[in-house]
PLY file of the C-alpha trace (Angstrom):
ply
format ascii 1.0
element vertex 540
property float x
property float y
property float z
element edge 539
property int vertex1
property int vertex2
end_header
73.23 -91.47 161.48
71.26 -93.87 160.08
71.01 -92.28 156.25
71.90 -95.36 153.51
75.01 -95.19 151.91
75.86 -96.45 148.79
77.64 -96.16 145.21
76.85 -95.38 142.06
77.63 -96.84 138.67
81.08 -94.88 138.47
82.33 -96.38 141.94
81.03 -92.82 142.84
79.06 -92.23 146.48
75.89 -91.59 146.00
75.25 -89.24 148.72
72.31 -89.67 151.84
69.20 -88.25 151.85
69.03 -85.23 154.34
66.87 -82.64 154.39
68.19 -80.58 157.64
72.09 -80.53 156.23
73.13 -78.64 153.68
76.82 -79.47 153.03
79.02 -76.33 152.20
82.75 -76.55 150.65
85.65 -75.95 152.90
87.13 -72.29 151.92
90.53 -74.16 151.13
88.78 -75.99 148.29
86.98 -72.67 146.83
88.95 -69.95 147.63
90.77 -69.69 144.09
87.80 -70.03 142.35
85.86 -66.98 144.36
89.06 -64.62 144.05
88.94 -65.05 140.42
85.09 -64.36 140.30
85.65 -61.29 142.80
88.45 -60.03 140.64
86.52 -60.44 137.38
83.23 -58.51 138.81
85.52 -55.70 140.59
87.73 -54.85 137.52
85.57 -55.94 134.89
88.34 -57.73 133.25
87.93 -60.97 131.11
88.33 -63.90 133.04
89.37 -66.10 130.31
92.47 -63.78 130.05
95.27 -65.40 131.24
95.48 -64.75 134.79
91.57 -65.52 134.98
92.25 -68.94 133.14
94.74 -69.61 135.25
92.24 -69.27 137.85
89.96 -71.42 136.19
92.27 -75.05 136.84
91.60 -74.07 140.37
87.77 -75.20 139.74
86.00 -77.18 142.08
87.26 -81.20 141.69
83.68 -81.49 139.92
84.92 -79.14 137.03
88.26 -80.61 136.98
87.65 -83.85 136.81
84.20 -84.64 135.80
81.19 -84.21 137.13
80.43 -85.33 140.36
76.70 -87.04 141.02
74.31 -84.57 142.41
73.11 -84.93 146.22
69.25 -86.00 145.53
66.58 -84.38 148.35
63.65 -85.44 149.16
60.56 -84.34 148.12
59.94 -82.34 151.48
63.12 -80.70 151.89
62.34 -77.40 150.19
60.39 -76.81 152.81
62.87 -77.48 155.75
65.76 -75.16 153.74
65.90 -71.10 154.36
63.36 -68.95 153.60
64.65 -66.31 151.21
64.03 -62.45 152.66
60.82 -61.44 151.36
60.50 -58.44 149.11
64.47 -58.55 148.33
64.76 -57.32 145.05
67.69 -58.02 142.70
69.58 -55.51 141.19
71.91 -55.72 137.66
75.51 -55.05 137.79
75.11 -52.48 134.61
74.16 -49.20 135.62
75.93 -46.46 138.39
74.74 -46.57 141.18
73.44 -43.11 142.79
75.45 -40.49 144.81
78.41 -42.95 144.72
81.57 -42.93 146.87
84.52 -44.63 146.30
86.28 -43.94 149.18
83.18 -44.90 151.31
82.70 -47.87 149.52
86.15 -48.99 150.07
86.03 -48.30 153.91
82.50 -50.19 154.21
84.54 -53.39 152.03
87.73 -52.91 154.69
85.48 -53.02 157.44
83.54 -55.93 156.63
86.23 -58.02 156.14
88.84 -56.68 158.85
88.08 -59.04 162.29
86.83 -62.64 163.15
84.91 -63.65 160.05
83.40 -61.40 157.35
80.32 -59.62 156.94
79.88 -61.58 153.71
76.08 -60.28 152.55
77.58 -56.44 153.26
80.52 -57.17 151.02
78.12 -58.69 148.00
75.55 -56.48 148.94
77.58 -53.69 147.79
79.70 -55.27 144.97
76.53 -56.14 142.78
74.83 -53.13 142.67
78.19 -51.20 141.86
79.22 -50.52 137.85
82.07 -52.03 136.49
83.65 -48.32 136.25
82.59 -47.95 139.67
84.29 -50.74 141.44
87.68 -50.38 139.43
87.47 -46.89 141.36
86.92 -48.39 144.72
89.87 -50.63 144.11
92.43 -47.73 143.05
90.50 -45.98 146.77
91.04 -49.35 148.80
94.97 -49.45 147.76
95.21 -45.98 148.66
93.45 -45.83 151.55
95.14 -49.47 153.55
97.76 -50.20 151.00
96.17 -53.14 150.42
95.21 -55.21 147.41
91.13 -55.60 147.42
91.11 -58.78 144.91
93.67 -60.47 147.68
91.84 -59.57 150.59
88.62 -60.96 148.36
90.83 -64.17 147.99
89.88 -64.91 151.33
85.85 -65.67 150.55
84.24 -68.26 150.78
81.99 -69.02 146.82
79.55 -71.14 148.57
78.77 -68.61 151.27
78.33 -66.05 148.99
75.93 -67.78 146.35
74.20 -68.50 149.35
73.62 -65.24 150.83
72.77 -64.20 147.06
70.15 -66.90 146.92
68.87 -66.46 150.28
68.54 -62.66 149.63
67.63 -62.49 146.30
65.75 -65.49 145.70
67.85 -65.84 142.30
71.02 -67.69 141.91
74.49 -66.05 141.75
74.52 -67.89 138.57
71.35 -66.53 137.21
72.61 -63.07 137.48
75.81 -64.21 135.65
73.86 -65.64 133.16
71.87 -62.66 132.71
74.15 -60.05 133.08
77.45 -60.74 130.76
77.84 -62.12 127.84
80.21 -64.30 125.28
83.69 -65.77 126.73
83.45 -63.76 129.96
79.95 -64.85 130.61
81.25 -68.71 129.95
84.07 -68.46 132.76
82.59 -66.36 135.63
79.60 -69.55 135.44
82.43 -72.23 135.66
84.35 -70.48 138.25
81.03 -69.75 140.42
80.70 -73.95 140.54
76.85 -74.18 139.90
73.08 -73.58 139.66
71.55 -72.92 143.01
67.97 -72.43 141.50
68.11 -75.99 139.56
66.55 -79.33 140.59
68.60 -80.97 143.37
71.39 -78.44 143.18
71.30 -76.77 146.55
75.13 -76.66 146.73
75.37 -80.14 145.81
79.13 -79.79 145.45
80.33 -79.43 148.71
80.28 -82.94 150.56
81.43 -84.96 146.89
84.25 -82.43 146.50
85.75 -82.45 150.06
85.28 -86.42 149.92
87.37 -86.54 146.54
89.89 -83.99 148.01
90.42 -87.24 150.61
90.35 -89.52 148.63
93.09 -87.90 146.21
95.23 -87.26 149.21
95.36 -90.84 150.28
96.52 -92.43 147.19
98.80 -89.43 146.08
102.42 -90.73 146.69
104.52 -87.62 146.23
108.10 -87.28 146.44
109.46 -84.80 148.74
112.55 -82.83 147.59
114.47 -80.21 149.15
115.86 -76.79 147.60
119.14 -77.71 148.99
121.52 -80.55 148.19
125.45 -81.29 149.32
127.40 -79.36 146.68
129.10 -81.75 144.24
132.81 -81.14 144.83
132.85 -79.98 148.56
135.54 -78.93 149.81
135.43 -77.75 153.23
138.96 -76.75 153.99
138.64 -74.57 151.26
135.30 -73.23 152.71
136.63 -72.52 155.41
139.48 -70.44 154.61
137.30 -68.63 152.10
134.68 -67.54 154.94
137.25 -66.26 157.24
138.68 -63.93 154.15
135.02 -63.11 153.85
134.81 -61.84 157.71
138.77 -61.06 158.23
139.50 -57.29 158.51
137.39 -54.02 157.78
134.00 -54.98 155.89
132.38 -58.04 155.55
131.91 -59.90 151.76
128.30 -61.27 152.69
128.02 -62.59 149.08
130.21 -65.42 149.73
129.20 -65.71 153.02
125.88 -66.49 151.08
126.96 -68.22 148.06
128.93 -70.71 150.42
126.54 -71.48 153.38
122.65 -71.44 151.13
124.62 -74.15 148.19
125.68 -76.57 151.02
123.53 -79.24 153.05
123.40 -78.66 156.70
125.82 -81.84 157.20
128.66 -80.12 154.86
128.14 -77.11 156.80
128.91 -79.18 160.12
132.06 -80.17 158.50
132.96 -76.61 157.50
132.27 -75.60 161.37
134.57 -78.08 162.65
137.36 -77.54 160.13
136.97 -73.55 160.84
137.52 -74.16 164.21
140.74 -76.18 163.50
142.51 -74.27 161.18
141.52 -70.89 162.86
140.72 -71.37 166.99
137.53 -69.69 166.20
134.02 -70.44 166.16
132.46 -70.20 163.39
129.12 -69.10 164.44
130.08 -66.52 166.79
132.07 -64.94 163.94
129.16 -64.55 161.40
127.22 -63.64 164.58
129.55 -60.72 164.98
129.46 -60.20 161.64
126.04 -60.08 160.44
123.21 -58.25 161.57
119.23 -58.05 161.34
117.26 -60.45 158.86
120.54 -61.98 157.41
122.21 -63.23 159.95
119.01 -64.60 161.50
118.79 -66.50 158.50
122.42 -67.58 158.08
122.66 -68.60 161.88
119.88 -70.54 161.19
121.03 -72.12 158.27
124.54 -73.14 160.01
122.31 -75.07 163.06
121.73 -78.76 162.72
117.71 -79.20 162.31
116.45 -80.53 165.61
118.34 -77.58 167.83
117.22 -74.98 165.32
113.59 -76.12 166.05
114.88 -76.33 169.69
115.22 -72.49 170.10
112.07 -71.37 167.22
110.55 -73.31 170.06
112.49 -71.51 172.91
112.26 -68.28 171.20
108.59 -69.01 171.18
107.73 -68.94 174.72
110.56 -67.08 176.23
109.77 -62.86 176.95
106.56 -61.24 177.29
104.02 -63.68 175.60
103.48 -66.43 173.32
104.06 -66.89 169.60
100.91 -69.40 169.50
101.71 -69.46 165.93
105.35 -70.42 165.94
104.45 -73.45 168.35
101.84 -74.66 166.47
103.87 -74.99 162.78
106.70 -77.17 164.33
104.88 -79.54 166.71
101.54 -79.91 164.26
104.22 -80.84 161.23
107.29 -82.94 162.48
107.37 -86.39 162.57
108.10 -88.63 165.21
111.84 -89.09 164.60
112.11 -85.22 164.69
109.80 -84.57 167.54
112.40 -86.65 169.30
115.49 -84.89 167.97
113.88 -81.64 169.11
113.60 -82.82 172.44
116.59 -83.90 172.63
118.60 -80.64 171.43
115.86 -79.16 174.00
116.97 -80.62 177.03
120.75 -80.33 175.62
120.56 -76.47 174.85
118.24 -75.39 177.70
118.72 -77.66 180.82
114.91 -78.21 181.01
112.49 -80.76 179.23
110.13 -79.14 176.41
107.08 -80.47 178.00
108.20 -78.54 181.60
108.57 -75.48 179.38
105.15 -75.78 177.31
103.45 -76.72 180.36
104.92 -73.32 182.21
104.08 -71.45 179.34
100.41 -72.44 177.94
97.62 -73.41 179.48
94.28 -75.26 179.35
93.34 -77.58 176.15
95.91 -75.96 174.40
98.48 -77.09 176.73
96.98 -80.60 176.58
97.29 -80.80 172.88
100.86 -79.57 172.26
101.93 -82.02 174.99
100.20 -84.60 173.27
102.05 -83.43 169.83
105.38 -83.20 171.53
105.65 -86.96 173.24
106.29 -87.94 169.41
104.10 -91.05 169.58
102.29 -90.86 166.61
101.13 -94.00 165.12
102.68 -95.25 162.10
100.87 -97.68 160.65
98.39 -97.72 157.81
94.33 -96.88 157.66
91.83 -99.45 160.11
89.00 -98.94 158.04
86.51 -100.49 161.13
88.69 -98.25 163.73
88.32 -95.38 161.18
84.21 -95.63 161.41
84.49 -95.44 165.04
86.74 -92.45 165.20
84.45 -90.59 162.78
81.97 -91.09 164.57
83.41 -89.83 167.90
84.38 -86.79 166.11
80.65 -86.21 164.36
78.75 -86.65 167.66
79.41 -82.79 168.17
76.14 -82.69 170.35
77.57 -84.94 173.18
79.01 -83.33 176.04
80.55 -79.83 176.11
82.94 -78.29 174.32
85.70 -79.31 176.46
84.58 -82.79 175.86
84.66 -82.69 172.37
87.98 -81.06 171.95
88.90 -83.99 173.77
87.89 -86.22 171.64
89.20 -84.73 168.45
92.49 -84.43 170.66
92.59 -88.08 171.37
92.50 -88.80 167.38
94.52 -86.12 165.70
97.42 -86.39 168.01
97.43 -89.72 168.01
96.30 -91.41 164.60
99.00 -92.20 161.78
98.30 -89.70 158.71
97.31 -92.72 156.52
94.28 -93.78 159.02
93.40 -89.96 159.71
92.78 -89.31 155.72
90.62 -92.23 156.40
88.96 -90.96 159.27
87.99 -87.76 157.63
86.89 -89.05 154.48
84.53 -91.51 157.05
83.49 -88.39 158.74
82.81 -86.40 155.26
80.00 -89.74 154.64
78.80 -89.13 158.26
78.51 -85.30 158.30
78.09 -83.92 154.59
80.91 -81.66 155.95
84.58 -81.71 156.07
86.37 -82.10 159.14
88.33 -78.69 158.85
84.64 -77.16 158.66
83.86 -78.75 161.96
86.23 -77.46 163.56
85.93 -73.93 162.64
82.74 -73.84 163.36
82.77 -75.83 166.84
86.23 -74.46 168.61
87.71 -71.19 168.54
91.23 -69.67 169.51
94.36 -71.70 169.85
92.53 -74.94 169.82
90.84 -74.50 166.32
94.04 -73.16 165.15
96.00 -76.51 165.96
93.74 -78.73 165.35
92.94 -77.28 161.85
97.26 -76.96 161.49
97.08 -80.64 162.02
94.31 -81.67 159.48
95.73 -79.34 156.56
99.24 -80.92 157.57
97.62 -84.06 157.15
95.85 -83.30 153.58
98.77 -81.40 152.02
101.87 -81.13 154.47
103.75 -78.58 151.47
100.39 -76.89 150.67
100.21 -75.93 154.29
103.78 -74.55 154.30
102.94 -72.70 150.84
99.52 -70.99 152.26
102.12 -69.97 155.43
104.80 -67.99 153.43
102.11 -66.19 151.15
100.71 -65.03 154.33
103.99 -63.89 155.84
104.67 -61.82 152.72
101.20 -60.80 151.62
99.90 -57.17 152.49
101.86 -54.32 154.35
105.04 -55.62 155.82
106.64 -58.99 155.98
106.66 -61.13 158.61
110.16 -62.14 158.41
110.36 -64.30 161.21
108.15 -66.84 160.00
109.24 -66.57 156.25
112.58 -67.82 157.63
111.93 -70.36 159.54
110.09 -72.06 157.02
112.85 -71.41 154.05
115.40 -72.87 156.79
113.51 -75.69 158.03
112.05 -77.04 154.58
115.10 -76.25 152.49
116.51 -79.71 152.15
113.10 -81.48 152.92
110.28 -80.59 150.72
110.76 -76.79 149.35
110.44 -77.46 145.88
107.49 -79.40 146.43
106.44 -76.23 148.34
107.24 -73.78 145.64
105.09 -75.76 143.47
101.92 -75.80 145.51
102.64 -71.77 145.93
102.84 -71.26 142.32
99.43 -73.52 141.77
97.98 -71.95 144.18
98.81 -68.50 144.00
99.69 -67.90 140.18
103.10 -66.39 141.21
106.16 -68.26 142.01
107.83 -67.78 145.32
110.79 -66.61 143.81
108.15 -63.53 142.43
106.82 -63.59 146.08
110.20 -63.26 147.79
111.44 -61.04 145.04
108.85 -58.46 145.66
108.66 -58.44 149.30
112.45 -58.20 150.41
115.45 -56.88 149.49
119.22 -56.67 149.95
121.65 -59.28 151.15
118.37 -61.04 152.53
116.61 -61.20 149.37
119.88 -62.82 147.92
120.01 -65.37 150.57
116.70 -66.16 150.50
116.25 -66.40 146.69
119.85 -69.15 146.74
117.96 -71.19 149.32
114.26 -70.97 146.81
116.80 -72.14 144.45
114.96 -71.19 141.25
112.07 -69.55 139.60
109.48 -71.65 138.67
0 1
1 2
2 3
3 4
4 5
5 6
6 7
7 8
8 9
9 10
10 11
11 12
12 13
13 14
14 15
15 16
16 17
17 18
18 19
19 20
20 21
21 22
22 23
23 24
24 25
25 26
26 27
27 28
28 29
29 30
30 31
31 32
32 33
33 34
34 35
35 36
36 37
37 38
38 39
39 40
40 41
41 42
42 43
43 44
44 45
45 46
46 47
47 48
48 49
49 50
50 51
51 52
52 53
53 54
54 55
55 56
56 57
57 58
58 59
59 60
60 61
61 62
62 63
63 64
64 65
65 66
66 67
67 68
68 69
69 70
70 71
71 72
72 73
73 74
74 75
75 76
76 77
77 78
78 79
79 80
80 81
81 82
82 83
83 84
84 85
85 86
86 87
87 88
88 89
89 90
90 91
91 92
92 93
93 94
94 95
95 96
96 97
97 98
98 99
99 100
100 101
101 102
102 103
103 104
104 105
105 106
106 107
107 108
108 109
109 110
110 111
111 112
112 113
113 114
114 115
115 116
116 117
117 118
118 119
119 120
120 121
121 122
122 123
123 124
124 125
125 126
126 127
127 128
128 129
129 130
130 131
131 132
132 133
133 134
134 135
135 136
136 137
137 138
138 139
139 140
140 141
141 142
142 143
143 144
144 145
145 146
146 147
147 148
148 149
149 150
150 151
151 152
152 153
153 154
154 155
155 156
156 157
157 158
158 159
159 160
160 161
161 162
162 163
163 164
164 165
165 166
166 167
167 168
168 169
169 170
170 171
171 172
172 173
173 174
174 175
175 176
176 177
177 178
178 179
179 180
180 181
181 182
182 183
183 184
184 185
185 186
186 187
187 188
188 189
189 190
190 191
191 192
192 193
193 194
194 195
195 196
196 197
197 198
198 199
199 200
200 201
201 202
202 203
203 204
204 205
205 206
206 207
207 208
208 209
209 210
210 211
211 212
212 213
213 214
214 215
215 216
216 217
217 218
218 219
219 220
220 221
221 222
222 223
223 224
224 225
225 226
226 227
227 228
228 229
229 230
230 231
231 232
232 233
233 234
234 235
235 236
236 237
237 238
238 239
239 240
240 241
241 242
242 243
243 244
244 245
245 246
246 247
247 248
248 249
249 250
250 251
251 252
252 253
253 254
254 255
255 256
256 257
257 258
258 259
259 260
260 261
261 262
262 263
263 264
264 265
265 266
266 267
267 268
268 269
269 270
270 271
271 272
272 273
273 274
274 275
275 276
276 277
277 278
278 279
279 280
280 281
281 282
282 283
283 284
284 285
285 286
286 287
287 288
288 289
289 290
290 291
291 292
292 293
293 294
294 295
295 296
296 297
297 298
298 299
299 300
300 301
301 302
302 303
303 304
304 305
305 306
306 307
307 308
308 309
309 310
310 311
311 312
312 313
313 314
314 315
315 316
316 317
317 318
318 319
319 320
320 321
321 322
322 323
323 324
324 325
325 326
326 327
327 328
328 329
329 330
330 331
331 332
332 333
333 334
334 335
335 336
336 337
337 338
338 339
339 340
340 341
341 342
342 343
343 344
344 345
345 346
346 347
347 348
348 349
349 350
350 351
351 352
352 353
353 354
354 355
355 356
356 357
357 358
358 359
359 360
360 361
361 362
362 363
363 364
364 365
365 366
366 367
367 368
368 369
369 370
370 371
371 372
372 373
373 374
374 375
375 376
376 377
377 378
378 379
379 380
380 381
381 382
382 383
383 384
384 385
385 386
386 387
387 388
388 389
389 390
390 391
391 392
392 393
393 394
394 395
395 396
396 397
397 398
398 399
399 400
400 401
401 402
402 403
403 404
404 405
405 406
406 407
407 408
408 409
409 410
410 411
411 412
412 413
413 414
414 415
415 416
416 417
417 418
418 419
419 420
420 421
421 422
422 423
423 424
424 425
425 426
426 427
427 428
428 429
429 430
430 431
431 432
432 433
433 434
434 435
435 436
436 437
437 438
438 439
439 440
440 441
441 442
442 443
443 444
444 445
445 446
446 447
447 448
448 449
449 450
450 451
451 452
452 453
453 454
454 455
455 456
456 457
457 458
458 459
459 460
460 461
461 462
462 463
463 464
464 465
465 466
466 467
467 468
468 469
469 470
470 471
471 472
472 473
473 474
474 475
475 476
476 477
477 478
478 479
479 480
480 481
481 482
482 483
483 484
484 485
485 486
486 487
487 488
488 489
489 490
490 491
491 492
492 493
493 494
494 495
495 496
496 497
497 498
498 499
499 500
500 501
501 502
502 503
503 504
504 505
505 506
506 507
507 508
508 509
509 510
510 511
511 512
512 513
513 514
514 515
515 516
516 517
517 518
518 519
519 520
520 521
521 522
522 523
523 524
524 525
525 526
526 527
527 528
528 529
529 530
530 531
531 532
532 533
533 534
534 535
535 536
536 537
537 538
538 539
């Protein structure tokens, strides 16, 4: 890579020459900003309203904080960069659009966006030459017809592929059209939100490469405190906890609501205690009588509450991989987010509970790289020490050379560093690799890997970037469209609760606009919804 590299008067980089690479943002730095813009084109509403300016603090870093030097090109690279389609014609947003369907239109939108990736140019394609009138009716037709909300599914877009696509196909700027095409305090937040000028000097998506490299750089001298939900109750009492749980479970009918209010306001050490004391006073255990008890989504979430940590992760784990397949998924959250000390526990309350080492039973149930990498995760040797700024150039650069060797090389390699590297150095390997590449790492990866692979390794770098963030973006998705996916939505309230879930809960309301208390609140109901809203432990 032998592009200069230097900085600018602001301690800013100024960014290399290239005229083959054009960066593009990660979709976890845009997304926000092009579900704000989607929902402002498909229901016409003003997105300096509240929800839209809500939308607007989730501008790209270069909004938010200044702007951010422009990428300078050389004098050739026009030349080198896409060809727009010839004889494209753009067409205004303000007129109906002939023999129009709503219900067709809203079928073409599912099925662009329902699969591996998203037919992106379909989905603008259609949205811009639609009225406003017109696409509120294809939302009320897309809710009908999947039960689905469009504007969420939207959320999911990338803003620098689109503006691409429109520039490619249009040979006008998203922003042009904008511009053009609306008018007063509207007109002045759809161009913030859509980031930038794609026909102006030097701005072919200059945003990308500065913003994921300040994303870095913000994660690695954050120091955030982690808090937990739940905290030992004040005056504890556990003989009296005790006595009142068995009144709760003794006879016809079971009193789940002090069942709850007793086991979600104590820590999982006080709820040891209360075990151990039930068992003395009574000759009973405690956990088989609430298992008797209790039933479906409740007593999952009870039962899991009453575990100590490391053997709850021992049988998520266990549960994982026993039956007729694998929960990929499940696997991935625990080993791609613990930390050394509780990589060990788990094992430990593995080989306890199960008679059989966790590597022996990932190794019997996965297979290939995947195998290789979980492995890796679950040893628990993670360095701890800080960043090696020298080792940190090196590592980039074993993780940029994407051309060398084949694929199972390269995962290899990328193994080899994010299973291995202590957070500090990786946010220092990736910011390394951001200067190398123009992209961000998570970018890379998508685009190089596929299957269980990507979805570790990218598990691992968004763990690394934003540990609570991660867990936030995970219980939106278990609760977001038709159904809930409860198993997932407890295992994270259970396993987070006294470690960071209020730091979650603030990255979901940031994020999302709606608290988790909202997001639990509309998804789930009952005793459930009770227990789960004690353990949220507030509304933001």
């Amino acid at each position: 890579m032998g592009e200069g590299w230097g900085w600018g008067r602001r301690g800013e980089p100024d960014w290399p020459l290239r005229a083959t690479c054009r960066a593009r943002e990660p979709k976890t730095v845009l997304a926000r900003p092009c579900a704000a813009t989607a929902a402002a084109l498909l229901t016409g509403s003003d997105p300096a309203s509240s929800a839209s300016a809500s939308a607007c603090r989730s501008a790209p870093l270069s909004v938010r904080y200044g702007r951010l030097p422009p990428r300078v090109f050389s004098a050739a690279e026009p030349e080198t960069m896409a060809k727009p389609a010839q004889g494209a014609k753009y067409r205004g947003s303000v007129c109906d659009f002939p023999d129009f369907n709503p219900s067709q239109d809203a079928e073409t939108l599912y099925n662009a966006m329902k699969g591996f990736g998203s037919d992106k140019e379909a989905i603008l394609e259609l949205i811009i030459s639609r009225s406003n009138r017109q696409r509120q009716e294809i939302c009320q037709n897309y809710k009908s017809l999947y039960g689905k909300d469009l504007i969420a599914d939207l959320n999911e877009l990338d803003m620098l592929d689109i503006r691409e696509i429109f520039r490619t196909k249009y040979e006008k700027s998203l922003y042009s059209m904008i511009k053009n095409d609306t008018s007063g305090e509207y007109k002045k937040a759809l161009l913030k939100l859509c980031g930038g000028d794609d026909d102006a000097a030097g701005q072919f998506f200059p945003e990308a490469a500065q913003v994921a490299y300040q994303m870095w750089e913000l994660s690695a001298v954050a120091r955030v405190e982690l808090k937990g939900t739940v905290r030992p109750a004040g005056d504890f009492n556990p003989d009296a906890d005790a006595k009142a749980l068995r009144k709760a479970m003794k006879g016809l009918g079971t009193d789940e609501d002090t069942i709850i209010d007793i086991i979600a306001h104590r820590s999982n050490a006080q709820r040891q205690q209360i075990r151990q004391t039930f068992k003395s006073h009574f000759g009973r255990d405690l956990m088989a009588d609430l298992k008797s008890e209790l039933s479906g989504d409740l007593a999952r979430l009870i039962l899991g509450l009453m575990m100590p940590p490391a053997h709850y992760d021992a049988k998520q784990l266990k549960k994982a991989m026993e039956g007729a397949g694998t929960d990929e998924k499940a696997l991935i959250e625990i080993l791609a987010t613990r930390t050394n000390a509780e990589i060990q526990a788990i094992k430990e309350a593995y080989k306890e509970d199960y008679h059989k080492s966790l590597e022996d039973a990932l190794s019997s149930d996965t297979s290939g790289h995947f195998k290789r990498i979980l492995i890796s995760l679950a040893t628990g040797n993670r360095e701890e020490g800080g960043e090696d700024r020298e080792r940190a150039r090196e590592d980039a650069q074993e993780m940029a050379d994407t051309s060398s060797g084949d694929k199972s090389s390269l995962e290899t390699r990328f193994m080899m560093i994010l299973c291995t590297r202590s957070y500090p150095h990786l946010r220092r390997v990736f910011q390394e690799f951001v200067k190398m590449t123009n992209y961000d790492v998570e970018h890379t990866i998508k685009k190089e890997m596929s299957g269980d692979v990507r979805d570790v390794f990218v598990a691992i770098v968004q763990s690394v970037k934003n540990k609570p963030l991660f867990f936030a973006d995970k219980l939106y998705k278990s609760m977001k469209g038709a159904g809930t996916d409860e198993k997932t939505l407890t295992r994270i309230m259970v396993s987070r609760s006294e470690i960071d879930l209020l730091n979650i809960r603030r990255e979901f309301i940031e994020k999302y606009d709606k608290s988790l208390h909202q997001a639990i609140e509309g998804d789930t109901s009952g005793h459930f919804l009770k227990a789960l809203l004690a353990i949220c432990g507030g509304e933001d």
